[in-house]
N, C-alpha and C positions, 0 to 999 in steps of 0.2 A: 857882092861878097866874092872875093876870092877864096878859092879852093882847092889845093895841090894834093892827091896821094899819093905815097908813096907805094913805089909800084914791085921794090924790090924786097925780098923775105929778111926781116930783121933777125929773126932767131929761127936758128934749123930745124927745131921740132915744131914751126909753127904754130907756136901758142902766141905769136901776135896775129889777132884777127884783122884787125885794119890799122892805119896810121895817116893822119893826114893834116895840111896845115889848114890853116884858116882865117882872113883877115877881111874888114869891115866896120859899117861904121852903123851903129843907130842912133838919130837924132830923138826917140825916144826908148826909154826900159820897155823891151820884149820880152814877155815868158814865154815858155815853152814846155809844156805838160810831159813826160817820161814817162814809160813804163818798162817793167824789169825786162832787161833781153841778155842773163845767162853768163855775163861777161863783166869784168870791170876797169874799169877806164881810169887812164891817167893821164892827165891835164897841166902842159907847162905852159902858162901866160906870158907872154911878150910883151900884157902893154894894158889889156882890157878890165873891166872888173867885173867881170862875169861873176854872177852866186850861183853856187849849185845846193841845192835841198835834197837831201834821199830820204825819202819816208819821212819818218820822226826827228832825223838827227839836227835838221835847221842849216842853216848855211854857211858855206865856208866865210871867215873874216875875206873881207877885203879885199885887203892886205897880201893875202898868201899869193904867192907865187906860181906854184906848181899843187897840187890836190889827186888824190886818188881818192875814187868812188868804189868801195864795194860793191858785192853781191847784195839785192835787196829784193824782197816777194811784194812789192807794193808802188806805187805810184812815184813820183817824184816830179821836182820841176827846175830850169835852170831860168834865169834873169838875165837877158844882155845890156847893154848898154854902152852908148859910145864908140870908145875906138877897141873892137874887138881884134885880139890878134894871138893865138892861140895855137899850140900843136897836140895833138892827142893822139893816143895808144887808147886800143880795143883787145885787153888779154883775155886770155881764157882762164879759169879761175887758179888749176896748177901753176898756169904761165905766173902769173898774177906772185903766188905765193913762193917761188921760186925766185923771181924779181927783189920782191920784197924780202923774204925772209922774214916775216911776221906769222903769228897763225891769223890766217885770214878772216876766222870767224870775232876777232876783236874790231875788223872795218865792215864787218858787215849789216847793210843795212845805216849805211854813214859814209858821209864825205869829209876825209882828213887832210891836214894839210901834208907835204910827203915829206917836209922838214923833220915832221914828228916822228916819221916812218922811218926813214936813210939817217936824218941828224940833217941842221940847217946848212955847216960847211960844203958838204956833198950836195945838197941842192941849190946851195946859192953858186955854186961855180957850175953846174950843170946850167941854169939859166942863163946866168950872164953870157955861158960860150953861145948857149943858142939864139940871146937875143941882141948878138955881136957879129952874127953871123945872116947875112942875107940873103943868102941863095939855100932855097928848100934841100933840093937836094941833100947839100953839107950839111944843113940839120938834122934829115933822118940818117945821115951816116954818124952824127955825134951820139943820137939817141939809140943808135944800134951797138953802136959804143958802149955806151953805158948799160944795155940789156948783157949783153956779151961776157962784159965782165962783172955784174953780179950775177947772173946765174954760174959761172963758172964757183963765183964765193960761197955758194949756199949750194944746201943738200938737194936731190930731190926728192918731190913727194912719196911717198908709201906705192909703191906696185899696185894694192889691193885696193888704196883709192882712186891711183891714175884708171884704172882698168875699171871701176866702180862707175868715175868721169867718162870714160868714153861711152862705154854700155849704155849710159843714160843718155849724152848727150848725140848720139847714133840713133838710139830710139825717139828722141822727141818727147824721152819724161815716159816712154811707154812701160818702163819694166818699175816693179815692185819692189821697195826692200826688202822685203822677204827673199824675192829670188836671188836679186842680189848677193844677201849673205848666203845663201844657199848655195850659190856656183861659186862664194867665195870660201865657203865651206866654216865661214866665223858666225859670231851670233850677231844679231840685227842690232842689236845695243851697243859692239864693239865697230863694227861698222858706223853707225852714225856719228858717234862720240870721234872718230876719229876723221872722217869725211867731212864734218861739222868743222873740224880746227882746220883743216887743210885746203878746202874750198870756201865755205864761208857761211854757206847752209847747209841742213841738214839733209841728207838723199831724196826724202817724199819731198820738202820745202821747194827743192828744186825741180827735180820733175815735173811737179806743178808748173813752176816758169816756163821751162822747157815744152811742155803742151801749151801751153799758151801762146807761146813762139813760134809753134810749128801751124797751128790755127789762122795767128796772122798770114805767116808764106802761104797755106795753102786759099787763100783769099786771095792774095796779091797775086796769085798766079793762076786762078780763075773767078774771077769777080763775080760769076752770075752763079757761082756755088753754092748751094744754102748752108746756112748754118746749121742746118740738121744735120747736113752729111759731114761738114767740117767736124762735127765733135763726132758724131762715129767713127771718122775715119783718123780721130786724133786719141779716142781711148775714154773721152767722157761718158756719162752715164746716159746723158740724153741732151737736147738743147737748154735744159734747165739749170743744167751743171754746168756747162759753156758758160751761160750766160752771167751765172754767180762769181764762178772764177775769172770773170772781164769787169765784174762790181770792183771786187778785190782788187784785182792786183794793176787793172788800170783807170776805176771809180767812173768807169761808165759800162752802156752794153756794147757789144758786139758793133752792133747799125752807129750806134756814135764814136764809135772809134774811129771809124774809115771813113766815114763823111764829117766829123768837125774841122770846121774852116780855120780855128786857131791855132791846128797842130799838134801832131804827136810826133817825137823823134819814136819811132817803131822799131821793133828787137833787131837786133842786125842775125 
């Protein structure tokens, strides 16, 4: 498998998380199990026919081209097969709905195709440059291109959600809605209702991912941790509550997450 990232910052506010290309061959269909990590992803094909699954929504056709993935609280899985050859975006969910200009809480929990999203003209000439184009580099400069100039096109998000976003996404899912609207000084209903269109889920929905997320790092980054201490020191109620929220949102516990041998792509 080849694997290039791009190393240079595509958008100034860095709401691109990562970007990288990817090309390969499997002589049989590989899955690969997902769990939510906070972010969502945009996917321009070169060549492969990768399926992506998020939650309930079922799989991208074929067919498509390019795909963005929402925000989603629950499992998912991708399919490879053949000649893989692929470039991806890792936004952050303002990033995400800024790019787009959709309300984000319509792909959330779903994988679309981005025809549907920008219109087919705009992505079909967005592909063809990128898969006319050989050398990685000049790709992530075309795709920095194209971030560049729609966020320039589109408004940005609400103050009171960016600032909603960061708080959470700083604490690791640690702060309340409650507080939240508290230090926002709005009511908790006008807060979610509005966090919900703008990011993709709703503030508790998230924070939830968001401790989940921060549970894995702190595992990866000391192995012989217990997971006792990991959910104390991540805000759960006890190992119980760990343990349920690892049912959920990645259909296994804790211990099988990090030692199955078939794979998880893990929150970034």
């Amino acid at each position: 498998m080849e694997l290039v990232r791009c190393s240079a910052p595509l958008l100034p506010d860095g709401s691109v998380l990562r970007c990288f290309g990817y090309r390969g061959y499997f002589a049989q269909a590989r899955a690969r199990r997902l769990a939510p990590g906070g972010d969502v992803k945009l996917i321009v094909r070169l060549g492969d026919p990768l399926r992506f699954a998020a939650g309930a929504s079922g799989a991208v056709p074929a067919t498509a081209s390019a795909f963005v993935v929402g925000l989603n609280d629950g499992p998912g899985r991708t399919v490879h097969a053949g000649d893989v050859h692929s470039l991806q975006l890792h936004l952050t969910p303002l990033g995400a709905y800024r790019v787009l200009g959709v309300p984000m809480q319509a792909l959330s929990g779903a994988a679309v195709e981005l025809a549907e999203v920008l219109g087919r003209p705009v992505v079909d000439e967005l592909v063809e440059r990128l898969a006319t184009t050989d050398d990685w580099d000049a790709r992530f400069r075309l795709i920095g291109q194209m971030l560049g100039e729609r966020t320039a096109a589109t408004a940005p998000p609400d103050p009171a959600v960016a600032w909603a976003w960061r708080r959470l996404s700083r604490s690791g899912g640690g702060v309340g809605v409650g507080e939240l609207a508290a230090e926002l000084g709005v009511s908790r209903r006008h807060l979610t209702r509005r966090f919900h269109h703008q990011v993709g889920l709703p503030p508790k929905s998230l924070a939830r991912v968001l401790r989940f997320r921060r549970a894995v790092r702190l595992h990866a980054e000391m192995p012989g941790r217990s997971w006792s201490r990991i959910a104390a020191e991540c805000g759960y109620y006890d190992h119980a509550h760990l343990d349920a929220d690892f049912r959920s949102l990645a259909a296994c516990t804790p211990t099988e997450f990090v030692t199955r041998s078939d794979g998880f792509s893990l929150p970034s």
